[in-house]
N, C-alpha and C positions, 0 to 999 in steps of 0.2 A: 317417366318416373315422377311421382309426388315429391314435392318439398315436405318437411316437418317443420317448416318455417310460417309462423302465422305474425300480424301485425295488427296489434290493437294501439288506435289513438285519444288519447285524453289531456285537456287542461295540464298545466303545471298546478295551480293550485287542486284543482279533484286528484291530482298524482299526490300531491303533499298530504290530503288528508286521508286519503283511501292508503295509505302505502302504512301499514302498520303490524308490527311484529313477526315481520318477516314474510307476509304476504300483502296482495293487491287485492283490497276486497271492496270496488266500490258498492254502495248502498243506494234505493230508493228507488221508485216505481220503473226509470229505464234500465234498469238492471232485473227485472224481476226474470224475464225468459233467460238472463245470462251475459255474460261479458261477450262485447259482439266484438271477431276481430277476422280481417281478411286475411286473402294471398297476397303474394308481391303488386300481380296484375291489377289488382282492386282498390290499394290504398290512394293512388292519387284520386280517384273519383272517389273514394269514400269519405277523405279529410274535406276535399272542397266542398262535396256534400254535407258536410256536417261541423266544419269548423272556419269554413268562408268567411272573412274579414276580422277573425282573431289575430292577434300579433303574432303570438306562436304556440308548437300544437307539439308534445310529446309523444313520440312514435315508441311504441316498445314492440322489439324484437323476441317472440315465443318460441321456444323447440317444442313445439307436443310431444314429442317421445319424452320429455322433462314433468309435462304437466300432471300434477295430482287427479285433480279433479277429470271428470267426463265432458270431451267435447263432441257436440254434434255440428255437422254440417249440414244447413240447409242446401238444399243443392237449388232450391225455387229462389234464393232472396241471394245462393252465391255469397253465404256469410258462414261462420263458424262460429259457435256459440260455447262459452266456457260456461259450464253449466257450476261452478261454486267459486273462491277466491284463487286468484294465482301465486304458485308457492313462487319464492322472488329465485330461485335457482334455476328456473323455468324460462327466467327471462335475460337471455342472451346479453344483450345490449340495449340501452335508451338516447331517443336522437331526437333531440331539436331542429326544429325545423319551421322557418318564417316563411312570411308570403312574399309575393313580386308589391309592386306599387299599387295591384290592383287587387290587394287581398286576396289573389290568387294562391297556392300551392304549387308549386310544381317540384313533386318529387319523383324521382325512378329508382324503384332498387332490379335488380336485377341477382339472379339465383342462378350458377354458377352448376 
């Protein structure tokens, strides 16, 4: 059985400015294919991959049975792509989350 649980990571500040009237709409060229967010299994390799030596990294928790917009799944890159802004009812819960001494990540969620 599938999760409906997806996790996209972003800045506290790009959270701050993208987070507006009620949705999460970031802007600009890496957003053009869509807001990319994984499964449980994927976000620890995908925050080190992508936010390695920040202080700390915004995880937001997605229901897809919630979300407005159309997601696709690539199954070749193992991402899921929100193809327009995230209505904020959609998003479960939001978690910070800092690195080791070595600007590492280490997170586990685990899906029940």
């Amino acid at each position: 059985m599938s999760s409906n649980l997806i996790f996209h990571a972003v800045s506290k500040r790009n959270w701050n400015e993208f987070n507006k009237g009620g949705f999460y709409n970031p802007e600009g060229s890496k957003y053009d294919d869509g807001i990319v967010c994984v499964n449980a299994n994927q976000l620890k390799d995908y925050i080190n991959q992508n936010f390695k030596g920040r202080r700390q990294v915004l995880v937001l928790v997605i229901d897809k049975l919630r979300l407005i917009p159309k997601t696709v799944y690539e199954k070749e890159k193992q991402i899921y792509l929100i193809k327009d802004r995230i209505n904020m009812d959609a998003i479960l819960d939001k978690i910070y989350v800092k690195p080791n001494e070595e600007g590492v990540f280490d997170i586990e969620i685990t899906e029940d």
